[in-house]
N, CA and C atoms as a LAMMPS dump frame, in Angstrom:
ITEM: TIMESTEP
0
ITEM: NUMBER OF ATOMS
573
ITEM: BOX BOUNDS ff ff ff
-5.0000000000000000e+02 5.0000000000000000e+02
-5.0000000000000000e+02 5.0000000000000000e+02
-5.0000000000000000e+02 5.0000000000000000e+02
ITEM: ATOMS id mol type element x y z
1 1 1 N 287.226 321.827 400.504
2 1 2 C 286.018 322.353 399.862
3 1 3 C 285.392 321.206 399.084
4 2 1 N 284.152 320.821 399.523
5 2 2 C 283.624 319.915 398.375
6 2 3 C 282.209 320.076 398.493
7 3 1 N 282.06 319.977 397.121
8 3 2 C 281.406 320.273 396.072
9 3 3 C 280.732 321.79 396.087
10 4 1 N 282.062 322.484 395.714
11 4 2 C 281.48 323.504 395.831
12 4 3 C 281.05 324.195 394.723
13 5 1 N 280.049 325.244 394.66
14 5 2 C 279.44 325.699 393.605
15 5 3 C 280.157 325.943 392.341
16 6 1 N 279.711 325.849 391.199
17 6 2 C 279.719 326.551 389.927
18 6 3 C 279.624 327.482 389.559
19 7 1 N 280.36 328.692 389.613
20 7 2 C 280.106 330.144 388.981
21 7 3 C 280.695 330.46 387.604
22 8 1 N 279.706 330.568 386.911
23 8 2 C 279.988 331.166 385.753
24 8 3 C 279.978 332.761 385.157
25 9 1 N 281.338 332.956 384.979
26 9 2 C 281.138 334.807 384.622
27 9 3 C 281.655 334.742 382.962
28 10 1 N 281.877 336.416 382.632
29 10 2 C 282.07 336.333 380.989
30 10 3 C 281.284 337.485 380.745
31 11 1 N 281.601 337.908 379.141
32 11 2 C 281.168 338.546 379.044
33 11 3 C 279.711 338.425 378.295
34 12 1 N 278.678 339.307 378.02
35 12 2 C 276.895 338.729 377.597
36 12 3 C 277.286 337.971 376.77
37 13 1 N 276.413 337.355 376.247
38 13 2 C 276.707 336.284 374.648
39 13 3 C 277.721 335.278 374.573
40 14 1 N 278.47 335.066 375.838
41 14 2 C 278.963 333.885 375.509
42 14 3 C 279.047 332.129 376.218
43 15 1 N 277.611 332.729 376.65
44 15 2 C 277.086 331.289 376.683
45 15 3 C 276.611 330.967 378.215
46 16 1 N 276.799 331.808 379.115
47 16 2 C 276.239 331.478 380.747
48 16 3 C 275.445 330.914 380.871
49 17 1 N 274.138 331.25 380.182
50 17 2 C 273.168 331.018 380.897
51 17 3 C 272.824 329.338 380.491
52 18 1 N 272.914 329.812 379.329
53 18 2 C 272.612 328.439 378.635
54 18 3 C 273.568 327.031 379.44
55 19 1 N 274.903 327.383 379.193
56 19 2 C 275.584 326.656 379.776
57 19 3 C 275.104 325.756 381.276
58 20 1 N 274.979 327.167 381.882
59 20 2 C 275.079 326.808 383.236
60 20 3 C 273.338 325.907 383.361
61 21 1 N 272.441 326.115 382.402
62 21 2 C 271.251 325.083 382.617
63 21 3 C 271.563 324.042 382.325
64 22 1 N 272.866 323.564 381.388
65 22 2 C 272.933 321.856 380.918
66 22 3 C 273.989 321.368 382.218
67 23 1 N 274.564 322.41 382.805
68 23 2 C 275.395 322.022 383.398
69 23 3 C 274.785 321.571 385.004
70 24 1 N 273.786 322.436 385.265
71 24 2 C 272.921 322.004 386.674
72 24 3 C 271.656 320.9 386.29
73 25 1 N 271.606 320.979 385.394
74 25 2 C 270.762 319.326 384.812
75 25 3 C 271.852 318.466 385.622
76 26 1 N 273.344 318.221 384.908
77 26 2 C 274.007 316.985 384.897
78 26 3 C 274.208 316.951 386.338
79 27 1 N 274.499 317.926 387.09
80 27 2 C 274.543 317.684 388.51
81 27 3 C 273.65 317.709 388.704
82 28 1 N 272.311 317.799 388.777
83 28 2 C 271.249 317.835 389.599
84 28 3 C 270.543 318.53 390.367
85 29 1 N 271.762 319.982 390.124
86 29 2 C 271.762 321.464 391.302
87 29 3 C 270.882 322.329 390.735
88 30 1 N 270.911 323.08 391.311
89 30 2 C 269.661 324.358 391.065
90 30 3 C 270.587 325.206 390.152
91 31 1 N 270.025 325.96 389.376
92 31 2 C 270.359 327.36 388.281
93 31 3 C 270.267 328.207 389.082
94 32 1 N 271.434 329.277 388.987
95 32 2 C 270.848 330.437 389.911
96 32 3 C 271.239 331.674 389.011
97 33 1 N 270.497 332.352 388.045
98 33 2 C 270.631 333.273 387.203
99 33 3 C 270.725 334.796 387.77
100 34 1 N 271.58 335.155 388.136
101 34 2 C 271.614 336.489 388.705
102 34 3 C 270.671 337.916 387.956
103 35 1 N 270.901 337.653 386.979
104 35 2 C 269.995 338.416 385.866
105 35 3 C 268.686 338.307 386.12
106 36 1 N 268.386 337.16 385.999
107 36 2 C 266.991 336.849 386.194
108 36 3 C 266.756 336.766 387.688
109 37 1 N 267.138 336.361 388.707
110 37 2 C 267.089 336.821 389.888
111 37 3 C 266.653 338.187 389.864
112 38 1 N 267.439 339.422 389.503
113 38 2 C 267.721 340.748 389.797
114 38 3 C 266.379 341.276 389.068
115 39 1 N 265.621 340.763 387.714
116 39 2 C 264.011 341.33 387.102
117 39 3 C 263.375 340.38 388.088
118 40 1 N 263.371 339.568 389.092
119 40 2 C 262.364 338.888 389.898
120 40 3 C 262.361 339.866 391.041
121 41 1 N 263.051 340.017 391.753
122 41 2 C 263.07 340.845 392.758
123 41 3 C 262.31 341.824 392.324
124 42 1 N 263.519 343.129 391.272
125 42 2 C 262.8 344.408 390.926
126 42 3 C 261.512 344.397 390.409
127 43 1 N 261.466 343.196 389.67
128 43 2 C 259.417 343.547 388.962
129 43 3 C 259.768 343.963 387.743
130 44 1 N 261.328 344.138 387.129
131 44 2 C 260.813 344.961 386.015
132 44 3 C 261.914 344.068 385.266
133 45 1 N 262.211 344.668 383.701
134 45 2 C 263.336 344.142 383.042
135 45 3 C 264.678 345.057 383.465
136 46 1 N 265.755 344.437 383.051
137 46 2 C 267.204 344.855 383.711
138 46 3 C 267.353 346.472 382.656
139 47 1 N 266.75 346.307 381.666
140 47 2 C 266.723 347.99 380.822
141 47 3 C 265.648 348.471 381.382
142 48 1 N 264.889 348.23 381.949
143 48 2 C 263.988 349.076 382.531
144 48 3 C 264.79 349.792 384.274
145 49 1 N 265.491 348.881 384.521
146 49 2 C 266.068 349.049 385.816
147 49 3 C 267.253 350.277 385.369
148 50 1 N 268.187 350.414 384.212
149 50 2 C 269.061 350.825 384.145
150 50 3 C 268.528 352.42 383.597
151 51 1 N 267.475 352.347 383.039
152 51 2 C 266.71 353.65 382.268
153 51 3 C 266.187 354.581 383.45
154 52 1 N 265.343 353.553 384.743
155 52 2 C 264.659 354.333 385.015
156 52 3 C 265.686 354.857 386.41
157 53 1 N 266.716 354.293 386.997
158 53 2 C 267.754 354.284 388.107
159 53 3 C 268.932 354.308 388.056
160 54 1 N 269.413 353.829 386.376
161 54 2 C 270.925 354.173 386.195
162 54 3 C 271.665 352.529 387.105
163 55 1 N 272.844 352.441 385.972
164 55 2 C 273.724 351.597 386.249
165 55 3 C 274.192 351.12 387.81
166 56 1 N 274.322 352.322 388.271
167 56 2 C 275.346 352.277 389.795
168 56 3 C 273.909 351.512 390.536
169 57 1 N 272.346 351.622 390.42
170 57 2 C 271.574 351.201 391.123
171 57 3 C 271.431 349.734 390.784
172 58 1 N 271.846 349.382 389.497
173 58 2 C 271.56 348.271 389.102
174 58 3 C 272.638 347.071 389.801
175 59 1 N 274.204 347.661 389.617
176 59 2 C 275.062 347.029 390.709
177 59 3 C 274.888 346.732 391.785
178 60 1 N 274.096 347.806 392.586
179 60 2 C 274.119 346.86 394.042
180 60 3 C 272.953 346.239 394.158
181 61 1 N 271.854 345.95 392.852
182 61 2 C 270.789 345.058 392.786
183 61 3 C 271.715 343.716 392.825
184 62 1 N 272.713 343.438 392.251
185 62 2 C 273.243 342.398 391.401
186 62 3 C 274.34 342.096 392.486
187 63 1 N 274.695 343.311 393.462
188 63 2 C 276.135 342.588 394.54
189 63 3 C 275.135 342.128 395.582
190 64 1 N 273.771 342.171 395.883
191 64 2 C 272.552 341.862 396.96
192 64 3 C 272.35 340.19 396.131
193 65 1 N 272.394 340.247 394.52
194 65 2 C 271.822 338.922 393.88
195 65 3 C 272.75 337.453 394.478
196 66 1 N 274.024 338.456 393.8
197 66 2 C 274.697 337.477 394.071
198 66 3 C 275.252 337.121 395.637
199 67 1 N 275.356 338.198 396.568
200 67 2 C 275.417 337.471 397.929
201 67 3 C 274.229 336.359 398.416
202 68 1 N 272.937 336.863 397.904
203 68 2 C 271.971 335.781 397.719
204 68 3 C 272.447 334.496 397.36
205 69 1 N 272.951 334.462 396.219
206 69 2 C 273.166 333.458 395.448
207 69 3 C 274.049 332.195 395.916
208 70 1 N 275.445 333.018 396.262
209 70 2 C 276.495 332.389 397.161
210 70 3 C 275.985 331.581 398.95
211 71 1 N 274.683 332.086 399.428
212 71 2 C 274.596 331.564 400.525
213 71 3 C 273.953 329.817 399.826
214 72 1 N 273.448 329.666 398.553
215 72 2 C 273.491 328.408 398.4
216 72 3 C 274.4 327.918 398.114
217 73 1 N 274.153 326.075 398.527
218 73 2 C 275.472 324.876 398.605
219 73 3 C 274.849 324.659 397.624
220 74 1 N 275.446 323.363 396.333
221 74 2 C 275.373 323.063 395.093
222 74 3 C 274.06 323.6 394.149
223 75 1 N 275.107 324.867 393.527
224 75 2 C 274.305 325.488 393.149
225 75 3 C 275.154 326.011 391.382
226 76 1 N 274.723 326.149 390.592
227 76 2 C 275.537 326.662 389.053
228 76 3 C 275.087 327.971 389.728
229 77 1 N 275.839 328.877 389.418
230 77 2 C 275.547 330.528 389.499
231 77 3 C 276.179 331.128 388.189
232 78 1 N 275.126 331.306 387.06
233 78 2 C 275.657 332.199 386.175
234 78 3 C 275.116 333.711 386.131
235 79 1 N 276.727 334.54 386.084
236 79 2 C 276.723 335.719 386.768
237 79 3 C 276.12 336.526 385.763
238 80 1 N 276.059 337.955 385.687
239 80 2 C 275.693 339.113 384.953
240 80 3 C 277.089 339.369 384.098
241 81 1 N 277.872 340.03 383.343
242 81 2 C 278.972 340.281 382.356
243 81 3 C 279.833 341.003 383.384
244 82 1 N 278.849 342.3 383.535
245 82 2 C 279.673 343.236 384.354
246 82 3 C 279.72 342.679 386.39
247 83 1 N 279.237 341.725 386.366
248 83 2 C 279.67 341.292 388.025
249 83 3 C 281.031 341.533 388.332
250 84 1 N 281.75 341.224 387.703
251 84 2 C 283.151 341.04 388.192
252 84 3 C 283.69 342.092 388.498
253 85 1 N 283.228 343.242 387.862
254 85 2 C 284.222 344.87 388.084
255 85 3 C 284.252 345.122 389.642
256 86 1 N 283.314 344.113 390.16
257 86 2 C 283.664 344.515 391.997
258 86 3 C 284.251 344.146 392.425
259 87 1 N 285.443 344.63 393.073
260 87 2 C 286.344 343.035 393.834
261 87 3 C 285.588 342.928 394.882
262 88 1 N 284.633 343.234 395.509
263 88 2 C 284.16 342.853 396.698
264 88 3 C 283.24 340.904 396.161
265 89 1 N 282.55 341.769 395.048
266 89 2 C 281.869 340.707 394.199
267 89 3 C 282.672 339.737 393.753
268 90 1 N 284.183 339.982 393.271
269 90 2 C 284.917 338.77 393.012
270 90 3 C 285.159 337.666 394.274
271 91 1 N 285.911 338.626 395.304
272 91 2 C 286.239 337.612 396.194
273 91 3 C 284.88 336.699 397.177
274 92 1 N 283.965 337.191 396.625
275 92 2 C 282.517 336.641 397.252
276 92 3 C 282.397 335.247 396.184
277 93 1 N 282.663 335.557 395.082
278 93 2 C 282.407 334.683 393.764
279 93 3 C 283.227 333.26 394.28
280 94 1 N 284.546 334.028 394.334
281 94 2 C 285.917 333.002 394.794
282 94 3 C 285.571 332.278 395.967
283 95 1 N 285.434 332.901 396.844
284 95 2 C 284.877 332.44 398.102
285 95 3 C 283.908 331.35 398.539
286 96 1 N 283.096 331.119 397.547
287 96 2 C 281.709 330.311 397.508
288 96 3 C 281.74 328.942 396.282
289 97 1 N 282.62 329.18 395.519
290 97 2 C 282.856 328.149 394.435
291 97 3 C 284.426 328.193 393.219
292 98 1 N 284.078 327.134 392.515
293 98 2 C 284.98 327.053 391.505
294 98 3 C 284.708 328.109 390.287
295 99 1 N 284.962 329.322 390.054
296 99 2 C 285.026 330.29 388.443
297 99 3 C 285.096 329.776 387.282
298 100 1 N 284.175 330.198 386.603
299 100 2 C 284.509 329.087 385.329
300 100 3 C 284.392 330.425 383.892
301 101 1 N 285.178 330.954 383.648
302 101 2 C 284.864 331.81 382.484
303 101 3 C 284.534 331.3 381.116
304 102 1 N 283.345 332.434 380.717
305 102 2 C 283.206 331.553 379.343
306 102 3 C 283.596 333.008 378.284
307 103 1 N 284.193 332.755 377.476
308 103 2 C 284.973 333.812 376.841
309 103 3 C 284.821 333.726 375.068
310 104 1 N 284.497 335.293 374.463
311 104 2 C 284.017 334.814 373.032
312 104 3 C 284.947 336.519 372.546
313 105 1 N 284.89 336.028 371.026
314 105 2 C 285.732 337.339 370.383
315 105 3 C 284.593 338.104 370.405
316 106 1 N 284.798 339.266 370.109
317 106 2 C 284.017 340.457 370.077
318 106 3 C 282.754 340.525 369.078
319 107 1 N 283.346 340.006 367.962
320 107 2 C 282.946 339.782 366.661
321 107 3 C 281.492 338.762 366.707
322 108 1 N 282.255 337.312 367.793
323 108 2 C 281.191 336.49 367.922
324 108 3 C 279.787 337.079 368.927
325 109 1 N 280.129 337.954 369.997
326 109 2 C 279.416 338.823 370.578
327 109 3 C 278.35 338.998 369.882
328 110 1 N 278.837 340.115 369.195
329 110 2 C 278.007 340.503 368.579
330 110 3 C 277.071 339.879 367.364
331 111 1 N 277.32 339.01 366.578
332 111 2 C 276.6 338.018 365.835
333 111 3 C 275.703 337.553 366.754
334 112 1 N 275.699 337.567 367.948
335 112 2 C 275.147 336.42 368.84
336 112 3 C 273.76 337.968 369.636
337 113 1 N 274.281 338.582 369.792
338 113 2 C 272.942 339.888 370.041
339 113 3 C 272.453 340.446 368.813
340 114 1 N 273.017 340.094 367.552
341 114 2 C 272.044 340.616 366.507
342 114 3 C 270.967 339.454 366.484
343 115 1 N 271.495 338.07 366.556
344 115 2 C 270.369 336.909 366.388
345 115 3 C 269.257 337.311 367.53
346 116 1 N 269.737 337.209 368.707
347 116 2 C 268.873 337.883 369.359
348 116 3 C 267.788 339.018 369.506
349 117 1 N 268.232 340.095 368.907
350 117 2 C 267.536 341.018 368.604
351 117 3 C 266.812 340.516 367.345
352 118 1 N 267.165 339.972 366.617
353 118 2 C 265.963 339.589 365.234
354 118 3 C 264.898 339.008 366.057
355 119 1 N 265.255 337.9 366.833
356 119 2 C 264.267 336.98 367.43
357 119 3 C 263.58 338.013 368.3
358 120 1 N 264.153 338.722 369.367
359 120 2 C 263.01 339.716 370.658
360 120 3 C 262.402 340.746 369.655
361 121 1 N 262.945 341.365 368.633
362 121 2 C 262.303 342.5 367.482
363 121 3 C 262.843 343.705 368.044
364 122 1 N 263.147 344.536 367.607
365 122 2 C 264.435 345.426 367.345
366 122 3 C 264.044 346.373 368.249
367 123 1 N 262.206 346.733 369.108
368 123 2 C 261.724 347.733 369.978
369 123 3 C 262.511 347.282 370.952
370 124 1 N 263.145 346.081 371.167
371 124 2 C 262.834 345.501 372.521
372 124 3 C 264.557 345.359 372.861
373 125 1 N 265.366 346.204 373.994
374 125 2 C 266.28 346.507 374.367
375 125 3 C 266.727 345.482 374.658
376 126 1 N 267.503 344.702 375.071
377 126 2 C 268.135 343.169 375.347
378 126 3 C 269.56 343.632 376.197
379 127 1 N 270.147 344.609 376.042
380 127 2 C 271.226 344.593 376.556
381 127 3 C 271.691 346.019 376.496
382 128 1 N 271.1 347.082 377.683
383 128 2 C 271.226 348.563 377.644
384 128 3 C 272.696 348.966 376.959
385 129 1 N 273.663 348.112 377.686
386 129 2 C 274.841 348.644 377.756
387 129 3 C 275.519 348.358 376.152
388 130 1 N 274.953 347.865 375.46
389 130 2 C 274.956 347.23 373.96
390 130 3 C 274.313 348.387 373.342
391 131 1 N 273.487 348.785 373.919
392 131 2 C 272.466 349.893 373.025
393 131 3 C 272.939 350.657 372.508
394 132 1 N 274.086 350.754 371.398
395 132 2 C 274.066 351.876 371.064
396 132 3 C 274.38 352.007 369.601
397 133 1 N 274.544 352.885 368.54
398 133 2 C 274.414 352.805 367.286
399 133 3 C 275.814 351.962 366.756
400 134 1 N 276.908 351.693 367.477
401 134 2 C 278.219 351.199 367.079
402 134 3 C 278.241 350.155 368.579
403 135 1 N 277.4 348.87 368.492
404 135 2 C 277.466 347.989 369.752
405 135 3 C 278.877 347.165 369.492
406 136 1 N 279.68 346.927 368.036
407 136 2 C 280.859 346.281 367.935
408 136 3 C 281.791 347.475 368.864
409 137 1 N 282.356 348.531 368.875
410 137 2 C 283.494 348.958 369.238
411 137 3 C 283.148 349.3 370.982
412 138 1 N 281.577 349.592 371.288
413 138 2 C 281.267 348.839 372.437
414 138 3 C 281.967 347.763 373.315
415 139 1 N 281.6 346.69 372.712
416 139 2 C 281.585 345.396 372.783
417 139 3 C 283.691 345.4 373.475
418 140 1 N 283.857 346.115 372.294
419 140 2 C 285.463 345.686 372.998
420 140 3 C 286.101 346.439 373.43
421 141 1 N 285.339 347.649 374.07
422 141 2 C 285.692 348.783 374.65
423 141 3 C 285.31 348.124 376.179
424 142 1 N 284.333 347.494 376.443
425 142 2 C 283.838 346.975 377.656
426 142 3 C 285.19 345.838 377.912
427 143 1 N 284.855 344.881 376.896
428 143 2 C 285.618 343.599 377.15
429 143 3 C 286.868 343.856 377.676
430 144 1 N 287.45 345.015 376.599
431 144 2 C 289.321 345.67 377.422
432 144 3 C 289.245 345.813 378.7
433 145 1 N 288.548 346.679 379.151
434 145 2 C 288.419 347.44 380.417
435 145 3 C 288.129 345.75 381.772
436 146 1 N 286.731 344.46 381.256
437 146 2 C 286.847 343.81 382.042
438 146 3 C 287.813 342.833 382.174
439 147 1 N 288.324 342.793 381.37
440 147 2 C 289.259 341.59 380.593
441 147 3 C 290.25 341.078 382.12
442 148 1 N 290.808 342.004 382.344
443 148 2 C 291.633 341.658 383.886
444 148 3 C 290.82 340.875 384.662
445 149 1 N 289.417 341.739 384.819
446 149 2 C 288.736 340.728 386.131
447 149 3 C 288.012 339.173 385.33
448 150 1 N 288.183 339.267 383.884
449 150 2 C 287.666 337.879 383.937
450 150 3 C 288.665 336.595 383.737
451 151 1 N 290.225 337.284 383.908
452 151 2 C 291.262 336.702 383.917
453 151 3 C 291.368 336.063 385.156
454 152 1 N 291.119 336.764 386.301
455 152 2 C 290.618 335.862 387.605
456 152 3 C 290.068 334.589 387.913
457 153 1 N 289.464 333.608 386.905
458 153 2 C 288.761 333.002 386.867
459 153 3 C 289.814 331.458 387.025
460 154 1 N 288.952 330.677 387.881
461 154 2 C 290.199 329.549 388.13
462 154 3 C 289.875 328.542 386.636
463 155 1 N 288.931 328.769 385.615
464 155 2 C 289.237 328.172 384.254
465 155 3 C 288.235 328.97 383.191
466 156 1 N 289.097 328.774 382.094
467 156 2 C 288.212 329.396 381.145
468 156 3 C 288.118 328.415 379.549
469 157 1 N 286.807 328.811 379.208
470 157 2 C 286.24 328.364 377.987
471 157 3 C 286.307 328.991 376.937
472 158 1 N 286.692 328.861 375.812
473 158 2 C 286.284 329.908 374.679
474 158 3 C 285.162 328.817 373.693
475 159 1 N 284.086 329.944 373.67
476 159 2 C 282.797 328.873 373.176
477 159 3 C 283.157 329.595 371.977
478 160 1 N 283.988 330.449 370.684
479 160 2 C 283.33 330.656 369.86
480 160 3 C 282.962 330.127 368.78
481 161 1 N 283.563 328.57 368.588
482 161 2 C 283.655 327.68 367.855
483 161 3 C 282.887 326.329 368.25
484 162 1 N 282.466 326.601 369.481
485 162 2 C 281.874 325.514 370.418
486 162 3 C 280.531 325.517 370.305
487 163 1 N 279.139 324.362 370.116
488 163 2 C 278.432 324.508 369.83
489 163 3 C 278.021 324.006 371.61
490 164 1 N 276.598 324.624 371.737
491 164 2 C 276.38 324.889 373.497
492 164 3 C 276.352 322.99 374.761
493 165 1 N 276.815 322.468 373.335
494 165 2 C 276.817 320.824 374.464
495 165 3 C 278.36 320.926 374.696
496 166 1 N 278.721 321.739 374.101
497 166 2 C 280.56 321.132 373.89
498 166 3 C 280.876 322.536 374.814
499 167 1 N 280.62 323.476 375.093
500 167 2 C 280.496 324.497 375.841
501 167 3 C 280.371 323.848 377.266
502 168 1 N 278.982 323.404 377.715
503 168 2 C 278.799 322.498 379.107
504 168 3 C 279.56 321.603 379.287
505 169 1 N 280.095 320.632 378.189
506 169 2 C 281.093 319.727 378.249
507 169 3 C 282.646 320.308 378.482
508 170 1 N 282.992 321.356 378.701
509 170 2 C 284.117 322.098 378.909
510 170 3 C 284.118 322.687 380.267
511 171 1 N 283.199 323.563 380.179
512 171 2 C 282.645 324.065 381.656
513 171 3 C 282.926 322.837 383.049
514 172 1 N 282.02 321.544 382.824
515 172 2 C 282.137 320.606 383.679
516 172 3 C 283.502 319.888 383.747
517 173 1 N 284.265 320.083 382.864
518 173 2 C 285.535 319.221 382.657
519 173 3 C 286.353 320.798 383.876
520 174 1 N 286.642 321.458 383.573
521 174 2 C 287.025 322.632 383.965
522 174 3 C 286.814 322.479 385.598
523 175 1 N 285.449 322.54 385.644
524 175 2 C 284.932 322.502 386.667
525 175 3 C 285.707 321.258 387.826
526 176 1 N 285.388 320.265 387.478
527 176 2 C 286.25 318.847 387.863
528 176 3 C 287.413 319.061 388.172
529 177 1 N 287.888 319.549 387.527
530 177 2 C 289.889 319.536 387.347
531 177 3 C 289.664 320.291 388.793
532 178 1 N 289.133 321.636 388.477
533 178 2 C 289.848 323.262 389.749
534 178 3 C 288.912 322.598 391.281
535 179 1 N 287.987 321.766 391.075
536 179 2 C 287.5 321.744 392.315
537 179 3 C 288.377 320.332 393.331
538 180 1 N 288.463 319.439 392.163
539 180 2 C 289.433 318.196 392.888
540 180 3 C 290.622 318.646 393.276
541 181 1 N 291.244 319.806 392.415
542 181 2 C 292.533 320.167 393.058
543 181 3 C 292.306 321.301 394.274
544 182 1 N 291.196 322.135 394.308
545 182 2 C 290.8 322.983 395.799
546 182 3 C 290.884 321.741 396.862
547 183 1 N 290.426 320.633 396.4
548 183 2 C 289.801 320.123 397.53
549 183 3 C 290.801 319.402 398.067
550 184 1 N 292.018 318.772 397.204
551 184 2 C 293.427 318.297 397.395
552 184 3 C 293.897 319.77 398.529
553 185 1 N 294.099 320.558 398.121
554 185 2 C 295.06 321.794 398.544
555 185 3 C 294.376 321.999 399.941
556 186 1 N 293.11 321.841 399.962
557 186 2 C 292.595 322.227 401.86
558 186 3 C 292.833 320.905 402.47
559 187 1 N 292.429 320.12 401.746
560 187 2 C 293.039 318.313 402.662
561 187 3 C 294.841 318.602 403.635
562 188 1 N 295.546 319.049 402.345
563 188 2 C 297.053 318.976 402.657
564 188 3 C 296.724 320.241 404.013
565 189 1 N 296.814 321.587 403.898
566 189 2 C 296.069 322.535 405.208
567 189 3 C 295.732 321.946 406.032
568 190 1 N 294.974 321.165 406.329
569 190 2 C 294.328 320.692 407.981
570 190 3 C 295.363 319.613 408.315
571 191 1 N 295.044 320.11 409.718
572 191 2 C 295.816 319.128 410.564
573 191 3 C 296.222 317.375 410.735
């Protein structure tokens, strides 16, 4: 396997997107934001998608994004939070590149969607599945439940102490290590 893509999963707020733009700068590759993919297609925002069609419609917006996504060669793909609950979606993830989890406490989560919400202004939904009057016990009611599938990941980051250069600077180090050793392990395989 060489040079194969960058996928970044995790849960919201801890750093994908951002990441994965300093990180396709340094390579030179394209961003491929599944999120933002998935409001380009639909026309609308991802709470508008989940309000007006419900969750289960929004998934197979996002298992269509990301098979999209995976048919590109050097490419960063940072995923949606909840991508991973599919194994169909995992082994597509696995399949197409190196996993790179970026992983934050609950606590930091949430500090990180209140800043947000100050900045978008409090009408403006940012994260349906957050929406609700207690988004902390949320937050780690989700995280428990994904926590297995983001254990899958062939490396992980914890940004919560990490400021977002030292985040990309982890990601790419990560990145380096799991792909030189894929690419060792299929060398030894062939004939």
């Amino acid at each position: 396997m060489s040079a194969p893509n960058l996928i970044l999963i995790g849960f919201s707020y801890t750093g994908k997107s951002r990441a994965g733009e300093t990180c396709a700068a340094k390579l030179g590759w394209r961003l491929i934001d599944t999120d933002e993919l998935i409001k380009q297609q639909a026309g609308e925002t991802i709470s508008a998608i989940f309000e007006r069609q419900g969750e289960s419609y929004f998934r197979n917006l996002e298992s269509g994004a990301l098979r999209e996504a995976c048919l590109e060669r050097n490419a960063v793909i940072a995923t949606g939070g909840g991508a991973v609950i599919d194994p169909g979606n995992r082994a597509l993830l696995h399949s197409c590149g190196v996993v790179v989890c970026l992983e934050a406490r609950p606590e930091t989560i949430l500090q990180r969607l209140e800043q947000e919400q100050s900045l978008r202004g409090a009408s403006e939904t940012v994260r349906p599945l957050l929406n609700t009057p207690d988004p902390l016990t949320r937050i780690r009611a989700l995280k428990e439940h994904r926590q297995v599938f983001y254990a899958t990941a062939d490396w992980t980051v914890h940004t919560d102490w990490l400021i977002p250069a030292r985040v990309a600077l982890e990601v790419m180090r990560g990145y380096k290590t799991v792909a030189k050793a894929k690419d060792k392990q299929e060398r030894r395989r062939q004939p």
